[in-house]
C-alpha positions, -999 to +999 in steps of 0.1 A: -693+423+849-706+406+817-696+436+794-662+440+809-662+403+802-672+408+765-649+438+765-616+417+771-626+394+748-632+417+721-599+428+731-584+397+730-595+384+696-585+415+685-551+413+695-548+373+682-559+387+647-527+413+657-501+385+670-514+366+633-505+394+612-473+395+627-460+363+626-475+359+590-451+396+583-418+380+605-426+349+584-422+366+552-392+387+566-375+356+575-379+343+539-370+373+523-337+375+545-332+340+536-334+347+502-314+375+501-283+359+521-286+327+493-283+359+471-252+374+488-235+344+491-242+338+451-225+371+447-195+368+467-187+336+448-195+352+417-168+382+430-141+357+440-141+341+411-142+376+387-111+386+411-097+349+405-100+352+366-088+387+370-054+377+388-048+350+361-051+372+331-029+397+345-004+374+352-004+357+320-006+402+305+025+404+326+046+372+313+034+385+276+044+417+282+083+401+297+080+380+266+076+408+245+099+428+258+129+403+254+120+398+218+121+433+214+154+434+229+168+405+208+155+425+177+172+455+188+211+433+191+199+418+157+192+451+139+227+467+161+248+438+150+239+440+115+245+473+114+278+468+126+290+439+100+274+467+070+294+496+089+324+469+086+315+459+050+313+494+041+344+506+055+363+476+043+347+481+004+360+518+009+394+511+018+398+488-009+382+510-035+400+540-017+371+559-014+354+577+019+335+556+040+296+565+042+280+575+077+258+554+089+232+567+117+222+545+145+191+536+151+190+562+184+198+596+163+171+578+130+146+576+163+154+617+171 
C-alpha cells in the first residue's frame, strides 16, 4: 500500500511539472497569437491605405490624361485652322499673282 501510495505521487508530481509546461507553452501561444493579430491588423491598415493612395493617383492619372488629351485636341484645330488661313493665303497670293497654287499636305498624309 505505501509504495502504490508513493507510486501515485510520483505520478502526480510528475504530471503537475506536465500541466506547468503546458500552461507556460499555451501562455506563450497566446502571446504570440496576440502579437501576430496586432500584426495583421497593422497590415490590413497599411493595405487599405496603399489601395486608398492607389485609387487617388489613378484618378488624378486619369483627369491628367482627359486634360491631356483635350489640349492635344485644341492643338490639333489650332495647327488645322492655320493651315487653312495659309491654304487661303496661298491660293489668294496665287490668284492675284496668276500663278498655280502650291499643295499643301495635311497633317494625316505628313503622319503616313
Amino acid at each position: 500500500m505505501e509504495s502504490q501510495n508513493s507510486l501515485l505521487r510520483q505520478e502526480k508530481g510528475r504530471l503537475q511539472a506536465q500541466l506547468e509546461v503546458e500552461k507556460s507553452r499555451l501562455s506563450k501561444m497566446e502571446e504570440e497569437h496576440s502579437r501576430n493579430q496586432v500584426e495583421l491588423e497593422n497590415l490590413k491598415m497599411e493595405y487599405k491605405k496603399m489601395v486608398e493612395e492607389a485609387r487617388k493617383e489613378k484618378n488624378l492619372l486619369a483627369s491628367q490624361l482627359e486634360m491631356e488629351k483635350m489640349r492635344v485636341e485644341q492643338e490639333k484645330k489650332k495647327v488645322l485652322l492655320a493651315q487653312e488661313a495659309v491654304k487661303e493665303k496661298v491660293v489668294c497670293t496665287c490668284v492675284s499673282q496668276n500663278k498655280r497654287p502650291i499643295t499643301i499636305l495635311s497633317p494625316e498624309v505628313i503622319d503616313a
